[in-house]
C-alpha positions in Angstrom: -7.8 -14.3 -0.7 -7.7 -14.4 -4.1 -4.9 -12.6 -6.0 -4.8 -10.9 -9.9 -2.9 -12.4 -12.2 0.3 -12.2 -13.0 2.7 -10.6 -10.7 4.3 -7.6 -11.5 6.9 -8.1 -14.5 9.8 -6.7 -12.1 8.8 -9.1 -9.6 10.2 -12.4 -10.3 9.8 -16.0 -8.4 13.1 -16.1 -6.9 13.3 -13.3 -5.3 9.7 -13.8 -3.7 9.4 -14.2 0.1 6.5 -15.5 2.2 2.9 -13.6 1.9 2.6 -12.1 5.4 -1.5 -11.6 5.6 -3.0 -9.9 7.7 -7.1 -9.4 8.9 -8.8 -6.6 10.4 -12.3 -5.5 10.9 -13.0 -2.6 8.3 -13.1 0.1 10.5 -10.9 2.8 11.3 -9.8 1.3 14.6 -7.9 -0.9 12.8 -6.0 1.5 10.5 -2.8 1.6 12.9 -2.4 -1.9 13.2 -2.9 -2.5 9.5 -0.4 0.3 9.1 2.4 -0.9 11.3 2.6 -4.2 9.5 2.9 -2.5 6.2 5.3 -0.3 7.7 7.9 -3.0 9.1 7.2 -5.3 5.7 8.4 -2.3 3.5 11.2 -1.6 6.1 12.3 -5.5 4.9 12.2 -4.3 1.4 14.2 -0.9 2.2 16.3 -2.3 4.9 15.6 1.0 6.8 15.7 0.9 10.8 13.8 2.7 12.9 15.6 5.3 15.0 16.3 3.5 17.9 16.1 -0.4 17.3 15.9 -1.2 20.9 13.3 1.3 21.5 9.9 -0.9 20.8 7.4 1.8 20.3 9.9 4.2 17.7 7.6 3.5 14.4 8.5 6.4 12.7 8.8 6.2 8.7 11.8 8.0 7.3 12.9 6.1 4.3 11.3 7.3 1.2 10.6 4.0 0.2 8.4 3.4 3.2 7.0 6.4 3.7 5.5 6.5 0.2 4.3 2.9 0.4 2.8 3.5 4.3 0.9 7.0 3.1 -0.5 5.0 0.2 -1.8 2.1 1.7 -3.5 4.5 4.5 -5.3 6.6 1.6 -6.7 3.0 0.5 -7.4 1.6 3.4 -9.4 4.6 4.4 -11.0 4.7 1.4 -12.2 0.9 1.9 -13.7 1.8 5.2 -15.5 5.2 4.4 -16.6 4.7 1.2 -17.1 0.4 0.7 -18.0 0.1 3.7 -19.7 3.1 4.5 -17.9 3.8 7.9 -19.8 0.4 9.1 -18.6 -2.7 10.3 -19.8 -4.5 7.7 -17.2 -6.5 6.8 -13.6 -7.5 7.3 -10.5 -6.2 5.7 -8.0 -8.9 4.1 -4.7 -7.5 3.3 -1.7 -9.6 1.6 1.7 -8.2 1.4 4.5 -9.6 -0.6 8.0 -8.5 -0.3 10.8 -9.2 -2.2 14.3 -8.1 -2.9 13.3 -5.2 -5.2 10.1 -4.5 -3.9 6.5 -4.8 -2.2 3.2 -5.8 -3.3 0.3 -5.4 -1.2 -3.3 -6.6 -2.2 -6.5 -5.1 -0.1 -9.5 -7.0 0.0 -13.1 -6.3 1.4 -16.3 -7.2 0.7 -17.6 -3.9 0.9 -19.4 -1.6 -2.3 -17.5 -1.5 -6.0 -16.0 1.7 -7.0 -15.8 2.8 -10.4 -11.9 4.3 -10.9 -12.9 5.6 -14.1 -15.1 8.1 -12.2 -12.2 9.6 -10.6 -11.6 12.7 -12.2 -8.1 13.5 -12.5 -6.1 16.4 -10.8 -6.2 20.0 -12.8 -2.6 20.7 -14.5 -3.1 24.2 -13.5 -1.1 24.0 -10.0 -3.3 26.5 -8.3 -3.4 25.0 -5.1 -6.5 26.6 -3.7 -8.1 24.9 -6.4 -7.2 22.0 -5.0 -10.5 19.6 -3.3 -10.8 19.4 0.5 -11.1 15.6 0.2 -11.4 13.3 -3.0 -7.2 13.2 -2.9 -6.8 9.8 -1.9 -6.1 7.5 -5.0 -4.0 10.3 -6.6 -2.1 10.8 -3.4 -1.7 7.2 -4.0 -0.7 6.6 -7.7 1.7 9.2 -7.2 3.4 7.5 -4.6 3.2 3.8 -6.1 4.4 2.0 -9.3 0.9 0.3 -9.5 -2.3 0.8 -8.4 -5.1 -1.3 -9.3 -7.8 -2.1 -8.9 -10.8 -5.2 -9.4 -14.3 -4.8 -8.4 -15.8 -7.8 -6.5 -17.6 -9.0 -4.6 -14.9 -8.9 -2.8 -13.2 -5.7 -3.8 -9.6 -5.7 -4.6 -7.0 -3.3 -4.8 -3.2 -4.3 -5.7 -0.6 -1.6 -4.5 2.9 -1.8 -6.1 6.1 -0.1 -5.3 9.2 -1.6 -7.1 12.7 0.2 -4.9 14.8 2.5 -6.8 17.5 1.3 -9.1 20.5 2.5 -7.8 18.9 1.1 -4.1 19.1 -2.3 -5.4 22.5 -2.4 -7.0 23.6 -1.1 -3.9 21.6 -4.3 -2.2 23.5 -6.7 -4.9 26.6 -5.5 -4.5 26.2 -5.8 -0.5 25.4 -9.6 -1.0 28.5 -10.2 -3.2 
């Protein structure tokens, strides 16, 4: 999988961990398992629990953190399969993710058709939310919740998801390793 270049600024060496990757086939039978590896990686970024540790099937998201990282990756990852790939199984779906002690980076690859971002019209100011479209929310559902969002047309296609935690989050973190 190839990666962009460089990391995020906030993001430094040190405080890197392993690159847990992860491939599926680019349909939408594959979201949930893509989804519940994102959502434990950005649990070991938040240090959030689920409800019930010894309970094997409570996957419910309920830190902010994750739950803003979890409903942005599903918005891309369904975009990958619906629109690059044309709801077909025409390809896999690589996905990298990176955490760290102040954040996560995840990087979605596919092999599917480009997308021109510059297209994407952006949201009316006007707040009027019958005005709002029936679908077409996806990426700004997603830069809302994220840091970073970009995004590299291939072949292969890739998109690189960024969401640093909140200050005050990891001073807490620091001074509970002191």
């Amino acid at each position: 999988m190839r990666t962009f270049a460089p990391q995020p600024t906030w993001l430094s060496s040190k405080e890197m961990t392993p690159t847990i990757t992860l491939t599926v086939p680019g349909t939408l039978r594959y979201r949930g398992i893509a989804v519940r590896v994102v959502a434990e990686a950005a649990r070991l970024v938040s240090g959030s629990v689920p409800r019930d540790p010894d309970e094997p099937v409570d996957h419910d998201v309920r830190d902010p953190f994750d739950t803003a990282v979890v409903s942005a990756f599903m918005e891309i990852f369904n975009n990958v399969v619906i629109h690059a790939y044309r709801r077909e199984d025409l390809g896999p779906i690589r996905i990298a993710i990176t955490p760290s002690e102040t954040g996560l980076v995840i990087e979605i690859e596919d092999q599917g058709c480009t997308f021109d971002l510059s297209a994407v019209a952006p949201l009316s100011t006007d707040h009027d939310l019958d005005a709002l479209p029936e679908g077409g929310m996806g990426l700004h559902i997603a830069r809302s919740m994220l840091d970073e969002v970009t995004y590299e047309p291939g072949p292969p296609n890739l998109w690189r998801l960024c969401k640093r935690l909140p200050a005050s989050q990891v001073a807490r973190e620091e001074v509970g390793r002191s």
